[in-house]
SEBANU-39735 format. One line per 3 residues: their letters; for each residue x, y, z of C-alpha. Coordinates in Angstrom, 3 decimals, always signed. Example, Ala and Ser with C-alpha at 12.3 -4.5 7.8 and 13.67 -1.06 7.14 Angstrom:
<sites>
as	+12.300/-4.500/+7.800 | +13.670/-1.060/+7.140
</sites>
This chain:
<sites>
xxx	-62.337/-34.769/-18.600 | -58.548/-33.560/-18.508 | -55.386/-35.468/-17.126
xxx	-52.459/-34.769/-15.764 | -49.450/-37.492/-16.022 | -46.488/-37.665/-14.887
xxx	-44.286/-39.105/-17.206 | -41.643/-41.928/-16.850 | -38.364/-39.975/-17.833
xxx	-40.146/-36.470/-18.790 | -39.997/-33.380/-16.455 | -42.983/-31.788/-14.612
xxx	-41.648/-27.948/-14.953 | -42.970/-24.561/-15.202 | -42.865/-23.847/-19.121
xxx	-41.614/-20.024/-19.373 | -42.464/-19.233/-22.995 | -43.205/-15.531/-22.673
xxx	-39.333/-14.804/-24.418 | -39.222/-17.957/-26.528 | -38.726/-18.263/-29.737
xxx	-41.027/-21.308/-30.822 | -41.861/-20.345/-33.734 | -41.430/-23.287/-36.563
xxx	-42.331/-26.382/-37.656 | -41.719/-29.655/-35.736 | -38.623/-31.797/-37.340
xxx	-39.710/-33.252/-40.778 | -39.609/-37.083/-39.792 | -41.560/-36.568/-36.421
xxx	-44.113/-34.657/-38.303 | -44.687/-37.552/-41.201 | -45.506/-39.871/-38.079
xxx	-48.708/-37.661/-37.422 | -49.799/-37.319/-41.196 | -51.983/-40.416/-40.827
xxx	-53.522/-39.090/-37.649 | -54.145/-35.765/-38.148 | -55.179/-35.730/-41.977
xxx	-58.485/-35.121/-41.496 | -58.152/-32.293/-38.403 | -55.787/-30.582/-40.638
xxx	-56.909/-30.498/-43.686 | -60.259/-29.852/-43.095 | -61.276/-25.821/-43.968
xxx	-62.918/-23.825/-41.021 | -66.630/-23.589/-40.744 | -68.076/-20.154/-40.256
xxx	-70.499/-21.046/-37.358 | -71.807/-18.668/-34.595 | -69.236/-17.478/-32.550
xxx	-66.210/-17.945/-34.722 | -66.249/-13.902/-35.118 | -65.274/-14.351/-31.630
xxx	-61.861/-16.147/-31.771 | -61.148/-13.946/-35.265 | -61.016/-10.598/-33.257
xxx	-58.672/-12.598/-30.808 | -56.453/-13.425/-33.788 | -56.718/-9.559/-34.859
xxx	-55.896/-7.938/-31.113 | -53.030/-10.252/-31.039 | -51.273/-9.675/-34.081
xxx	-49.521/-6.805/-32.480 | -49.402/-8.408/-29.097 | -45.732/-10.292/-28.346
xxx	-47.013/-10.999/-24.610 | -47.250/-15.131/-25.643 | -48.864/-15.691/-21.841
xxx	-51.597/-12.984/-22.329 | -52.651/-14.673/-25.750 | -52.601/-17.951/-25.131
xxx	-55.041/-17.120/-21.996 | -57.232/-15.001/-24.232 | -57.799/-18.259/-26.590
xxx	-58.544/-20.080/-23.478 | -61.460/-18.060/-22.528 | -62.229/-17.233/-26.148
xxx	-62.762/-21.143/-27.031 | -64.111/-21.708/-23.245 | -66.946/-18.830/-23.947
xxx	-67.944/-20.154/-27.714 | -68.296/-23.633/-26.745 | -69.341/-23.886/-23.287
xxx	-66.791/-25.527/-21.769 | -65.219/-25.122/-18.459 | -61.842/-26.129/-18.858
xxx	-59.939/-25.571/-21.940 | -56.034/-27.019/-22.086 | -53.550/-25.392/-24.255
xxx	-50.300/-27.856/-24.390 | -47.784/-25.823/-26.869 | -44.899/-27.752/-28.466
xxx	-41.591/-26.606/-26.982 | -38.783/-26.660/-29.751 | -36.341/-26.485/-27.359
xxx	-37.374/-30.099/-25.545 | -39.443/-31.594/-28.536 | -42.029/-32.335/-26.042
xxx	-45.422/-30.532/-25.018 | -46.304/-28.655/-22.045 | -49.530/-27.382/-20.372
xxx	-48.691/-23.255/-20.813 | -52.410/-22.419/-19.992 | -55.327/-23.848/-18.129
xxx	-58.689/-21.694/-18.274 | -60.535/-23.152/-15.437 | -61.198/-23.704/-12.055
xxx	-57.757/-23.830/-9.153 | -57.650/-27.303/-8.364 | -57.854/-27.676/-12.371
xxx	-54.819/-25.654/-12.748 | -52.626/-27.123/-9.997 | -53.218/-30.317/-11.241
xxx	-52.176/-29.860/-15.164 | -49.817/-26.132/-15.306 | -46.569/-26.877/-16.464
xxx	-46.639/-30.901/-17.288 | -44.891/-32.165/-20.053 | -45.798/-34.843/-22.469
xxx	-43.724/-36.224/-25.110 | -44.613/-37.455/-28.520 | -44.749/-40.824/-27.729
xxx	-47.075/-40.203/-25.144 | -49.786/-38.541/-28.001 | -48.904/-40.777/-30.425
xxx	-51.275/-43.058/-28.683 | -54.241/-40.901/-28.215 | -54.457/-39.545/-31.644
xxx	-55.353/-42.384/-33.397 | -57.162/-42.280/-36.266 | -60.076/-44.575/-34.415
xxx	-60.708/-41.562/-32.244 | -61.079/-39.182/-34.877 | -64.497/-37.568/-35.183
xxx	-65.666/-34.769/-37.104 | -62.023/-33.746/-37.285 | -61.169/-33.716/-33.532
xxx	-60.508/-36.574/-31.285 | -62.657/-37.752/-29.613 | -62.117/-40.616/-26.637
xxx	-64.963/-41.925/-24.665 | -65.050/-43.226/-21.719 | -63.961/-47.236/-21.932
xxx	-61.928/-46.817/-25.240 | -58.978/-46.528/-23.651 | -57.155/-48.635/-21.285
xxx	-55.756/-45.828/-19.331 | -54.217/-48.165/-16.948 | -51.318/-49.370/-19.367
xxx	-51.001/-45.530/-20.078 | -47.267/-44.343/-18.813 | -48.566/-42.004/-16.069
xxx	-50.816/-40.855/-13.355 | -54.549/-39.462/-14.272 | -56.794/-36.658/-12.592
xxx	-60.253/-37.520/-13.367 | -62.022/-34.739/-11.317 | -65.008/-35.578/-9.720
xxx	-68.245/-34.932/-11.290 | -71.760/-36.191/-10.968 | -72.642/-38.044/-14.814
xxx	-76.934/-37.762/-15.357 | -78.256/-41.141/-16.639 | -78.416/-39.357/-20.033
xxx	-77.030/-41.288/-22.840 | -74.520/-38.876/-24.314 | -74.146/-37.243/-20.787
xxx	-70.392/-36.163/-20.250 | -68.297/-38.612/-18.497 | -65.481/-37.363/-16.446
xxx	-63.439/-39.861/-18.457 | -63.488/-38.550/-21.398 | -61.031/-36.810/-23.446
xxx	-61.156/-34.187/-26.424 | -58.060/-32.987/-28.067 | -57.596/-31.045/-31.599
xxx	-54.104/-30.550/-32.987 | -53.305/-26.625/-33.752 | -51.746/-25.995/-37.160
xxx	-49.633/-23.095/-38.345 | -48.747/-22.179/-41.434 | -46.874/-24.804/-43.448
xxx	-48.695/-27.085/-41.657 | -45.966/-26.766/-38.121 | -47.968/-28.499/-35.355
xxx	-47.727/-25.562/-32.560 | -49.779/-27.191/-29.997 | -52.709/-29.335/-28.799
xxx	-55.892/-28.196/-27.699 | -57.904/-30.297/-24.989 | -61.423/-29.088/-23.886
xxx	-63.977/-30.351/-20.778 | -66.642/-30.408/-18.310 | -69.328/-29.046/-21.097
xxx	-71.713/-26.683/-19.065 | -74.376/-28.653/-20.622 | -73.662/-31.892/-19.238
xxx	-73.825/-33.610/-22.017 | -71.133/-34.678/-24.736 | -70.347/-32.708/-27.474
xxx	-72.515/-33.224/-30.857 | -70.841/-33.389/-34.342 | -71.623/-29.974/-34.905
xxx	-70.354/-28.808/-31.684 | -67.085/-30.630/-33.084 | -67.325/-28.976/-36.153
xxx	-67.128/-25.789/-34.762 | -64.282/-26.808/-31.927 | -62.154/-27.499/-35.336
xxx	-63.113/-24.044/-36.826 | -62.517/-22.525/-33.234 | -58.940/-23.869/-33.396
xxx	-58.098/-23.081/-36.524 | -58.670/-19.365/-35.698 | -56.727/-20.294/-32.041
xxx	-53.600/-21.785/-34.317 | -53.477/-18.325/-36.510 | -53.414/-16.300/-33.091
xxx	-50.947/-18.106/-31.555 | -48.809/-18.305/-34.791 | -49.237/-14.012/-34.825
xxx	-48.290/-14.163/-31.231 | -45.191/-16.194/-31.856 | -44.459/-14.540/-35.239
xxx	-44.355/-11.239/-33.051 | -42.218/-12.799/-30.701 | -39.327/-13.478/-33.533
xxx	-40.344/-9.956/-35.151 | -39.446/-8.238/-31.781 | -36.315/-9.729/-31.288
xxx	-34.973/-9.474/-34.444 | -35.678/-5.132/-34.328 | -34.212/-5.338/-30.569
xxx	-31.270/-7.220/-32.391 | -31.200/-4.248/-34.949 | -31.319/-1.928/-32.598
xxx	-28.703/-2.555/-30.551 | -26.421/-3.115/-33.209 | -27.159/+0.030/-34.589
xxx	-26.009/+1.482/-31.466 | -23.324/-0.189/-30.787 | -22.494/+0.792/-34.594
xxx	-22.366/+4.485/-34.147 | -20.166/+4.124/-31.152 | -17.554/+1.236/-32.429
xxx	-15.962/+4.089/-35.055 | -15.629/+7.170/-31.755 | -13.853/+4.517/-29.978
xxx	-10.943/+3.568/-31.694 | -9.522/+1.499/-28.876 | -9.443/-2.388/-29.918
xxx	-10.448/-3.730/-26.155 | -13.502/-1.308/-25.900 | -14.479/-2.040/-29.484
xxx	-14.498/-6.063/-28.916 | -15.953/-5.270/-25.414 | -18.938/-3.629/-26.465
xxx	-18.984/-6.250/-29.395 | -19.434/-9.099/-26.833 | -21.901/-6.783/-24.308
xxx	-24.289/-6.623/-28.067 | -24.548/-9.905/-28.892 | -25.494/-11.420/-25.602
xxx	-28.037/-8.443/-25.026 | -29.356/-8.179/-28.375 | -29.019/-12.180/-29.271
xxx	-29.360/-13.605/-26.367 | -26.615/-15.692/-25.871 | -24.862/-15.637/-22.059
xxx	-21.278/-16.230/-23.118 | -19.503/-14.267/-25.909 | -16.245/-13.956/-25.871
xxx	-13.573/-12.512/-28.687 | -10.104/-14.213/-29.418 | -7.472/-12.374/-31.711
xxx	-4.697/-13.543/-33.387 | -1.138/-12.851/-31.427 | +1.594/-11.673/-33.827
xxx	+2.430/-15.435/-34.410 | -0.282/-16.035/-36.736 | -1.521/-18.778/-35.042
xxx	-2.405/-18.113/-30.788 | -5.711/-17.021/-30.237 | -5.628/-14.858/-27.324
xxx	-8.812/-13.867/-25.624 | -9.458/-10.073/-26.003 | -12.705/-9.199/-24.821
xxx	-15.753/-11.827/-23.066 | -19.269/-11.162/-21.342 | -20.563/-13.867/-19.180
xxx	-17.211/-14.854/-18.576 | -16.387/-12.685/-15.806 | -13.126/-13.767/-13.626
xxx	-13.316/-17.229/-15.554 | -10.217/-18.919/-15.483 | -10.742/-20.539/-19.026
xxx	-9.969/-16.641/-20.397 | -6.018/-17.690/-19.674 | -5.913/-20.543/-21.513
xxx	-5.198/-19.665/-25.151 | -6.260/-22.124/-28.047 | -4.668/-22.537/-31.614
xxx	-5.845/-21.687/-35.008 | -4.278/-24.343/-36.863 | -5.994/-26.709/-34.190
xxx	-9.550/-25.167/-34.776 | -9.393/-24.652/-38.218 | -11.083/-27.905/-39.552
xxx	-14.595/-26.620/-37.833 | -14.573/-23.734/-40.972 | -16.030/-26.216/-43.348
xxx	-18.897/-25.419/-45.630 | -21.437/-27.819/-44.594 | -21.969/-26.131/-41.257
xxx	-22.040/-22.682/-42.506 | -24.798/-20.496/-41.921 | -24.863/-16.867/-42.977
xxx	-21.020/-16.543/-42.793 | -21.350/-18.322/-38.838 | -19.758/-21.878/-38.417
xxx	-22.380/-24.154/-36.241 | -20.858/-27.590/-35.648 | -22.782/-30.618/-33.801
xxx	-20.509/-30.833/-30.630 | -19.978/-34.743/-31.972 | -18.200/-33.696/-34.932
xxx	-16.418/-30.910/-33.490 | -15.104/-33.260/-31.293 | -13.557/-35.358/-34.298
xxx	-11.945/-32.557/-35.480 | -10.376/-30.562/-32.675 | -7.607/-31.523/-30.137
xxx	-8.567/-32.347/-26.849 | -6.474/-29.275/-25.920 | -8.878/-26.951/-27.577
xxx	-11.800/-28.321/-25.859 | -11.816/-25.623/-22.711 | -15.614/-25.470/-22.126
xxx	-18.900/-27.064/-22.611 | -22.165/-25.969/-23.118 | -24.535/-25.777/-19.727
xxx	-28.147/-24.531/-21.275 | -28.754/-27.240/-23.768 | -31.916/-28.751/-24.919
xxx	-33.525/-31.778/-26.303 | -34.363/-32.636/-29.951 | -33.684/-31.607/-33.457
xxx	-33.590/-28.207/-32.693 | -32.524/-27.811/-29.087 | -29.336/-26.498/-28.875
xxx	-26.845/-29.356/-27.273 | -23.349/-29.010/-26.874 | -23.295/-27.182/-29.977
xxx	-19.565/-24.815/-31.052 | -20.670/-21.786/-32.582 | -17.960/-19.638/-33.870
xxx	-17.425/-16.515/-36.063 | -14.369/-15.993/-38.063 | -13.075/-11.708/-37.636
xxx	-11.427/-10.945/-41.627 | -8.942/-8.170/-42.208 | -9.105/-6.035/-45.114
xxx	-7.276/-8.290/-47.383 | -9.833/-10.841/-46.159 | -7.112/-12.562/-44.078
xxx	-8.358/-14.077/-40.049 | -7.894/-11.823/-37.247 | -9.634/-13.479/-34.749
xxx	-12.852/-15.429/-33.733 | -15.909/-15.014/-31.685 | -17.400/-17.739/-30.042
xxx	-21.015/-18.046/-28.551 | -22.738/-20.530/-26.093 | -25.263/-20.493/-23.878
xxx	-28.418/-19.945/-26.172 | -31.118/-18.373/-23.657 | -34.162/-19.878/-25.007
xxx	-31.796/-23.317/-25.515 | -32.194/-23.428/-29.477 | -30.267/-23.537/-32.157
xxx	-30.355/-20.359/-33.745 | -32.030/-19.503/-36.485 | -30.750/-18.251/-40.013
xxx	-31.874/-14.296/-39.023 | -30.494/-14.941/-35.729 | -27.079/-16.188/-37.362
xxx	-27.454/-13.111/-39.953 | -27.458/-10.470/-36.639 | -24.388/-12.315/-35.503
xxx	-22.715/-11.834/-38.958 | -23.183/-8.588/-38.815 | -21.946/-7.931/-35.425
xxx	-19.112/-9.410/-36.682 | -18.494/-7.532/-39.723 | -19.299/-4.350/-37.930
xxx	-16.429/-5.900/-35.092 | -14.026/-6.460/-37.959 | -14.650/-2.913/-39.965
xxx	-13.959/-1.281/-36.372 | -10.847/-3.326/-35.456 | -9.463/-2.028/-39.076
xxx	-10.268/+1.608/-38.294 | -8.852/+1.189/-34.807 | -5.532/-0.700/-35.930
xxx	-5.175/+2.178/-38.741 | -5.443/+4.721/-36.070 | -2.863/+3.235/-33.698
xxx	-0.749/+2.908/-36.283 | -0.800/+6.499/-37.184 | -0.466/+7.240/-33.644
xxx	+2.664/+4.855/-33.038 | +4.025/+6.409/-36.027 | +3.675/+10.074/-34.956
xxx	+5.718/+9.044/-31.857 | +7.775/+6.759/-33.277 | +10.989/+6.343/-36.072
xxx	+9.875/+3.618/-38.310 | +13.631/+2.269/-39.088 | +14.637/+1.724/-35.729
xxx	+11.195/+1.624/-34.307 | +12.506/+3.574/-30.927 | +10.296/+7.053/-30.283
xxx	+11.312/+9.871/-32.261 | +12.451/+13.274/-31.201 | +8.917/+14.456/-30.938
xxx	+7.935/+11.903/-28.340 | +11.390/+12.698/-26.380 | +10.968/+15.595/-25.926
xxx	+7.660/+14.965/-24.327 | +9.396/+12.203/-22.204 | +12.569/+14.796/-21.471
xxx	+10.184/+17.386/-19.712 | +8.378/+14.814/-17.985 | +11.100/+13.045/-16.521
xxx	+13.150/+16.913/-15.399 | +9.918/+17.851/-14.080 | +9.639/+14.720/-12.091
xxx	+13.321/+14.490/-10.967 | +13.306/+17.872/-9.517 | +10.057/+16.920/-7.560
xxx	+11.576/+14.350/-5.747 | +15.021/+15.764/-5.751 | +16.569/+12.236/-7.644
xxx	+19.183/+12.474/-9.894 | +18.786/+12.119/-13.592 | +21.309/+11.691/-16.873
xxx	+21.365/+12.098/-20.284 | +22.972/+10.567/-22.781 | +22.987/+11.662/-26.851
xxx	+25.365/+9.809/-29.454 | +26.343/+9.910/-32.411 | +27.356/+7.471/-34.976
xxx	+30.810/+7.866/-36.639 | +31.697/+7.633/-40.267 | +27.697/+6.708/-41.205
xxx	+27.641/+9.100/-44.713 | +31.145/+7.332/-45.741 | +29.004/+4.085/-45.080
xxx	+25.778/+5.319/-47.377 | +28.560/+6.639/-50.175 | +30.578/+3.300/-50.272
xxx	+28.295/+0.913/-49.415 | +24.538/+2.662/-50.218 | +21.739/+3.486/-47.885
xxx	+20.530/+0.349/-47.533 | +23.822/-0.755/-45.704 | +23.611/+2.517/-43.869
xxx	+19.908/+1.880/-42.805 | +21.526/-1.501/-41.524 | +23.931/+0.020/-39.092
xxx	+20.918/+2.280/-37.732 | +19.065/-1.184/-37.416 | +21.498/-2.730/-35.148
xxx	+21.927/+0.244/-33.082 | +18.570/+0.481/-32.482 | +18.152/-3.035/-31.700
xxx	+21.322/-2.652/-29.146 | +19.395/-0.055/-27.215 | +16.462/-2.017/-27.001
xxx	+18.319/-4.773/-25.859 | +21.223/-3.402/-23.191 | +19.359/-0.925/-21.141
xxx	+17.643/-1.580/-18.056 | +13.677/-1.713/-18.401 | +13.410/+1.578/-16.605
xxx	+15.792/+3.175/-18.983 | +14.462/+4.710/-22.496 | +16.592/+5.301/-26.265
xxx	+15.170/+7.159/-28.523 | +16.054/+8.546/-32.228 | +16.354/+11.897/-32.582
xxx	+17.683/+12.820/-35.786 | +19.452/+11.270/-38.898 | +22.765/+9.043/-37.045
xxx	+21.876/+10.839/-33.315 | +20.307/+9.039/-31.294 | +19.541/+10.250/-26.691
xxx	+19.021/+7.969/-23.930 | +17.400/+8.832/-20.593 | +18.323/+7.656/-17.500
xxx	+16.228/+7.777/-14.195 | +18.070/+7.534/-11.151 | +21.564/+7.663/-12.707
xxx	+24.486/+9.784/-11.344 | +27.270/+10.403/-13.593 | +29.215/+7.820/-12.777
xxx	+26.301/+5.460/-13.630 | +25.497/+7.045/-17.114 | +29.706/+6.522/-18.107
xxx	+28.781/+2.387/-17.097 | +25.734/+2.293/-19.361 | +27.679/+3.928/-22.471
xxx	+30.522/+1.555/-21.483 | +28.627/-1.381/-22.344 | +27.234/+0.318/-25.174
xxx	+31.132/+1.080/-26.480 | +31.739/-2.775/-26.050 | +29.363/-4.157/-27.920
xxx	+29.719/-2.006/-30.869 | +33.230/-2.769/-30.937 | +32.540/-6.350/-31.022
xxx	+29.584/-6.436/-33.575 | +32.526/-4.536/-35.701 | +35.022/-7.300/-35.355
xxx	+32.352/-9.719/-36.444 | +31.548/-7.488/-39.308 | +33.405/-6.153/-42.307
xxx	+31.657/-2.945/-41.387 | +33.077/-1.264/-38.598 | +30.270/+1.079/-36.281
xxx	+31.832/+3.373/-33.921 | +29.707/+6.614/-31.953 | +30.699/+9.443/-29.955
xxx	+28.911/+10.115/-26.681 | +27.871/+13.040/-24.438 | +26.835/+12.859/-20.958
xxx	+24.810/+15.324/-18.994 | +23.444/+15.169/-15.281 | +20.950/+17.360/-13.742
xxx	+22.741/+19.268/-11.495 | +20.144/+21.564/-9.575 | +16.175/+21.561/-9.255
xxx	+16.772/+24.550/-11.802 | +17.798/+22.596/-14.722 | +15.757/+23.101/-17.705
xxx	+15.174/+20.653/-20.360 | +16.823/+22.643/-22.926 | +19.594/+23.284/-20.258
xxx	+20.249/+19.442/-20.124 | +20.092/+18.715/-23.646 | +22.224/+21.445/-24.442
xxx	+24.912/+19.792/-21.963 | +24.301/+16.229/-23.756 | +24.926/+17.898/-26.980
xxx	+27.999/+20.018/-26.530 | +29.868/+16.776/-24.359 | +29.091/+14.444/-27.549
xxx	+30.576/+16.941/-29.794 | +33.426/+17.488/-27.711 | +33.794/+13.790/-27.866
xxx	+33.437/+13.661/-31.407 | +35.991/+16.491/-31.820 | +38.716/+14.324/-29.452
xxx	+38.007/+11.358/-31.811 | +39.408/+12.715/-34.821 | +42.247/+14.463/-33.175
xxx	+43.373/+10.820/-31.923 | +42.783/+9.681/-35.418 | +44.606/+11.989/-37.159
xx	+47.654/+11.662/-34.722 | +47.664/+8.199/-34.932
</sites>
């Protein structure tokens, strides 16, 4: 006889456990509850009766085989075959809502409508393995020793016709065995009925249902074990190849990108999403995300002061920080809390609320950045491999990020003066050809400025280098400040330093180095240092003009300049 309840407060659901990872024992304390009842089923070795060879070439085929659904219907019909039973009940533990549901149902339709994808809890079988049921190490309830009407629940008792036989089979009757992996992890239940025979099973018949499901547990165990073995190669796999692209990259938002895309593919976790630090050493700005897309909770940047108190020891896994939501909660500003978890489970090991995050180190060991994940697919807490993969993910994020910040560094400083920190002469003249080229396209006029600075070797011979390097400084910080955002300075040699100007006529270009004249002669008054420069102007004067044409021009004005300077000096 088989039943089918449903619960008061427990779901009636499909169970999809073909990608799960259920591998493990139940939590400690809920498992001491059942020592007392299951003693005897557990401990008791396997007898090698006729058929067992059966269920043991199950247990071999399947060792290879990570298709959970196929297995657990092939020790259905293995244990439905040996014993001569119609129906045979597999209800696997679920990790992820510490309850049990029916995953497979060898027998007839109305069978399987009734009883696919219920769910008990552990409440609910605390009741029916009792130890006065136990009989030659299964359980064993007959009909009338159970008052199935104070039972939580609805019953299907399917209607069969019961001989006047003595031990003939009554519809009401119940057998279950408890399936044990190793270390003793309760991984299911097994419930069998409607003997062909008729008649109830004999203690032999028992015997050999215990043997029978001690050969079921090590199949499903293999099947499960695969499941975990799978994963974890995918896992390597991927990161592998994300690996040996991360270093031909060298761009930090493709690097993080592909970073994020890895772990929820590989990991199996729908939201990833990478924060850096901003130069203020303490915004984390989101740089990369998958699962996220278009989410407005990208924008809203958190602190690393604020989040700091969740890197603490006793949550630490494998170099990954997983907090119980309740605690993170004690420790974070409300401000920081931007999201919550939606795929959570049920239990000691579902996954509920739960902040998982991954602190990105620099070279010098020094916090760059955080990942954070949510969403656990299978709704469990991850295990220590799983949290291992996402270490390495992030090491492999960080190494990249180094090798990608060293590389656009050596870029920025092939185009750029590291003083001043304005583009060099190599990248103007790049920018000097490209903006003559463009204003003789459209015909729009274009000026040049290049100047000078006055007196800067008496300033280095009186005052050293490092004063000089000063005045350079403030220039350069004057040109980043007074032009317009269209405008560009650049250094271009020891004291000379060129400005470009887009859609400037002359008259234009002689108001820009007005201002510029102004405020040098005010930071001078201010300073015991006085800063003066000498300026040339050229405008492109025909769609002929060259590059070297108009620096040329630039050049020979500033000198000119230069040269009136010291004549007024000297007459003065």
């Amino acid at each position: 006889m088989l039943r089918v309840r449903q619960l008061l407060g427990v779901r009636r659901e499909d169970c999809s456990i073909g990608g799960k990872e259920i591998t493990g024992s139940a939590r400690r304390p809920r498992h001491a509850r059942f020592e007392g009842l299951f003693g005897g089923a557990r401990r008791r070795n396997a007898r090698e009766l006729s058929g067992v060879g059966a269920l043991v070439g199950v247990t071999e085929l399947v060792r290879a085989e990570s298709d959970l659904p196929t297995v657990l219907s092939l020790i259905a019909r293995t244990v439905a075959d040996v014993l001569g039973f119609e129906t045979v009940v597999l209800n696997l533990y679920r990790r992820e809502w510490d309850d049990f549901c029916v995953s497979t149902v060898h027998g007839d339709k109305e069978v399987q409508r009734a009883l696919l994808g219920s769910t008990y809890s552990w409440d609910e079988w605390t009741q029916l393995l009792d130890d006065r049921f136990l009989r030659g190490g299964a359980f064993f309830i007959k009909h009338g020793e159970f008052d199935w009407q104070n039972h939580v629940g609805d019953r299907y008792v399917p209607e069969r016709v019961v001989s006047d036989d003595p031990e003939a089979w009554n519809p009401d009757d119940e057998v279950f065995v408890p399936l044990y992996g190793p270390g003793d992890e309760l991984l299911g239940i097994l419930s069998i009925g409607d003997p062909a025979s008729g008649l109830r099973p004999s203690n032999e018949e028992l015997g050999l249902l215990v043997g029978l499901a001690h050969y079921a547990a090590q199949a499903l165990a293999a099947a499960q074990t695969a499941i975990v073995r799978e994963r974890h190669r995918a896992a390597l796999e991927e990161l592998m190849h994300i690996s040996s692209g991360l270093t031909q990259t060298l761009s930090t938002d493709s690097i993080l990108q592909s970073v994020c895309n890895g772990i929820s593919k590989a990991l199996g976790f729908q939201k990833v999403c990478v924060d850096l630090l901003a130069d203020d050493g303490v915004t984390l700005v989101t740089r990369a995300a998958a699962g996220w897309d278009g989410d407005r909770l990208l924008t809203e940047n958190l602190s690393f002061a604020e989040i700091a108190p969740l890197f603490d020891s006793e949550y630490e896994v494998a170099g990954c920080f997983l907090v119980p939501n309740a605690i993170a909660r004690q420790r974070v500003a409300t401000s920081q809390v931007v999201y919550e978890s939606e795929l959570n489970g049920r239990g000691p090991h579902a996954w509920d609320h739960h902040w998982l995050v991954i602190p990105l180190q620099g070279p010098q060991e020094e916090i760059i950045g955080v990942i954070w994940v949510d969403e656990p697919e299978d709704r469990l807490q991850p295990s220590e491999e799983r949290l291992q993969a996402l270490r390495i993910f992030a090491n492999q994020a960080s190494s990249a990020l180094t090798l990608a910040t060293q590389f656009e560094q050596m870029r920025y400083l092939a185009d750029h003066d590291p003083l001043t920190q304005l583009p060099n002469r190599r990248a103007f003249m790049r920018e000097l050809q490209r903006t003559v080229a463009e204003a003789a396209e459209a015909d729009t006029p274009l000026a040049l400025v290049v100047l000078d600075l006055d007196g800067l070797k008496e300033v280095n011979d009186r005052h050293g280098h490092g004063t000089g390097d000063d005045c350079l400084v403030r220039v350069g910080r004057l040109l980043h400040t007074e032009l317009r955002p269209r405008d560009q300075a650049f250094r271009i040699g020891g004291d000379e330093f060129a400005i470009l100007l887009p859609n400037t006529t002359g008259p234009g270009a002689e108001e820009v180095t007005g201002r510029l004249v102004d405020w040098l002669e005010r930071s001078s008054r201010s300073s015991i240092l006085r800063v003066e420069a000498s300026f040339g102007i050229a405008v492109r004067s025909s769609t002929e003009e060259t590059q070297e044409g108009l620096l040329r021009a630039a050049d020979e004005a500033m000198y000119r300049a230069k040269h009136e300077r010291k004549l007024a000096r000297a007459r003065s």
